[in-house]
Steps between C-alpha positions, in 0.01 A plus 500: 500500500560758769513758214221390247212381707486893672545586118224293406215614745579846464423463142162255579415803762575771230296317245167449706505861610539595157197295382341623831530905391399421111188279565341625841635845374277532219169337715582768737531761261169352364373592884655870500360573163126365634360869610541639150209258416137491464330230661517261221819535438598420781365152498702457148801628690477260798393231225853537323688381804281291629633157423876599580528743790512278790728241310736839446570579863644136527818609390543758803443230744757269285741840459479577900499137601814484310690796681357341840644122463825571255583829660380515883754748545389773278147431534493574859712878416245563226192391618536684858553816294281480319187331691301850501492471094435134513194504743378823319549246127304208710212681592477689147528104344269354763237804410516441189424150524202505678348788271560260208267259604272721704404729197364291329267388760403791660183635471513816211484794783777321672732439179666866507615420793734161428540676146668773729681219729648333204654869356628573840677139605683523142603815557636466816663193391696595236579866675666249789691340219656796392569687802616151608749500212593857567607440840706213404685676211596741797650272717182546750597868596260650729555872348270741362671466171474191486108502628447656188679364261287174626214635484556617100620140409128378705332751266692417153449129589072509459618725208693185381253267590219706353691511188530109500136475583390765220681288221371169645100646449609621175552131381202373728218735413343633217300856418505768754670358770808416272541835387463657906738210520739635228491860699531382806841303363617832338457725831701202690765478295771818538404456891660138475762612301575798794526188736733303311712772490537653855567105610754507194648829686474418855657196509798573379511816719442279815776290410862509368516171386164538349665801309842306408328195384256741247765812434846337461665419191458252256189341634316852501509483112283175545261593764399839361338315277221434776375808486545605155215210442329559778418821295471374198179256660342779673560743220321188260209413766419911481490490129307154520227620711496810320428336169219303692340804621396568154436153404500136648631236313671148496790664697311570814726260663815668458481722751453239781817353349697826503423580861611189645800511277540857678500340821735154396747792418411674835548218714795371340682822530405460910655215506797558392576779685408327844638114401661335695363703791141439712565855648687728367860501564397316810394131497609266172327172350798302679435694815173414543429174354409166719753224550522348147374169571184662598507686186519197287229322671289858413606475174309151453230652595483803266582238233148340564339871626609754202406257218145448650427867559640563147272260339149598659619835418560471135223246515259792637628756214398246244189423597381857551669642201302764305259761563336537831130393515224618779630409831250195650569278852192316396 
């Protein structure tokens, strides 16, 4: 028990913030995307998350609130290193929030403005969550170096989250807006690929076990398949959305598809490399884990929570499958 139930929650924590980065990804790529929009267009755009984006941030809470009760140690390291980042992510989520609601309320001079608030809160957000996942990859070193190398995994982050919002309005809208959608997804897509590669770089670099566990014989035969598909779906999503620039058709879903695949593979590879550590090199699972009976009397509780949160959420999907139609709050 001492050695599963750590297992266990790291996976549960791993698995909401990998729903977390697919489904509020793409509704804040939706939100990066916005100012390449006429007015109209926008409304569609906001229209095509409407029903789900609130419901998608759940899964950060759950993630976080995870890390805070199973692993108080490692959430107290991470979060004070990173509570710039997080307050920056809070007030880009909170902004975005409010602009939601208020734009479609406000008064038609006024509308630029929360059209404007809802552009900038999503791109601060997810800018925080990359710079936030650049810092972590680098062990929170304060250099220049690795300043920079943050601040390039912030920027190919919106580029990943643009590119998941681009393929999610070329299955949710129709006519001119799906084909800016289509553009917008090919002009996203090599910068997402850059991203996934200088984390594939770095964090081996920043860590010699990182390096053994990818580099050393036999298991390197195995792994290098990672990346070999990881190129094969971006090199398939380019040709995808190229074919789709000259014509839409029944396949305009694919693309969606092959992103998030791209970022499964992404996220796996991550995982690997840093399992069974919290921070790198530093603090493991077993390290930082509550006292297993509290653990299993958590565990009761995410029995009841995950299942619920699942089931409004596939619930939600259902119900507002299909094309997008005129955003109304009446």
């Amino acid at each position: 028990m001492e050695f599963w139930l750590p297992v266990v929650f790291a996976g549960l924590m791993a698995l909401a913030m990998l729903i977390y980065v697919v489904l509020d990804g793409y509704d804040l790529g939706v939100g990066v995307l916005l100012n390449g929009a006429d007015d109209n267009e926008k409304d569609m755009m906001i229209a095509s998350i409407g029903p789900f984006w609130d419901a998608n941030e759940t899964w950060l809470v759950l993630g976080v609130g995870i890390l805070l009760i199973a692993f108080p140690m490692a959430h107290g390291v991470i979060l004070s290193s990173l509570y710039l980042e997080v307050a920056v992510m809070l007030v880009g989520l909170i902004l975005r929030g409010v602009a939601f609601d208020f734009r479609v309320k406000a008064r038609e001079p006024h509308k630029p403005l929360w059209n404007a608030a809802f552009f900038g809160g999503s791109l601060l957000a997810a800018l925080a969550q990359g710079f936030m996942l650049g810092h972590y990859i680098t062990g929170f070193e304060n250099s220049v170096g690795a300043f920079a190398f943050s601040l390039l995994i912030g920027v190919c982050v919106v580029a990943g989250y643009g590119l998941l919002g681009a393929t999610w309005l070329i299955m949710k809208s129709e006519h001119e807006l799906q084909r800016k959608a289509v553009r917008w997804a090919q002009g996203a897509l090599w910068l997402t690929a850059a991203g996934i590669a200088a984390v594939s770089i770095a964090t081996p670099l920043v860590s010699e076990r990182v390096f053994a566990r990818w580099f050393e014989f036999p298991q390197f035969l195995l792994l290098s398949q990672i990346p070999a598909i990881s190129i094969a779906l971006i090199l398939a999503c380019h040709f995808r959305l190229r074919r789709l620039a000259r014509e839409i058709d029944h396949t305009e879903w694919q693309p969606f598809a092959l992103a998030v695949s791209i970022f499964l593979l992404a996220f796996a590879g991550l995982a690997y490399s840093l399992f069974p550590y919290l921070v790198i090199d530093e603090i493991t699972i077993w390290d930082a884990a509550s006292a297993p009976e509290s653990l299993l009397v958590i565990l009761w509780g995410v029995v009841i929570t995950l299942p619920a949160i699942l089931g409004y959420t596939v619930f939600a999907y259902r119900v507002f499958w299909g094309k997008t139609r005129e955003l109304s709050y009446e």
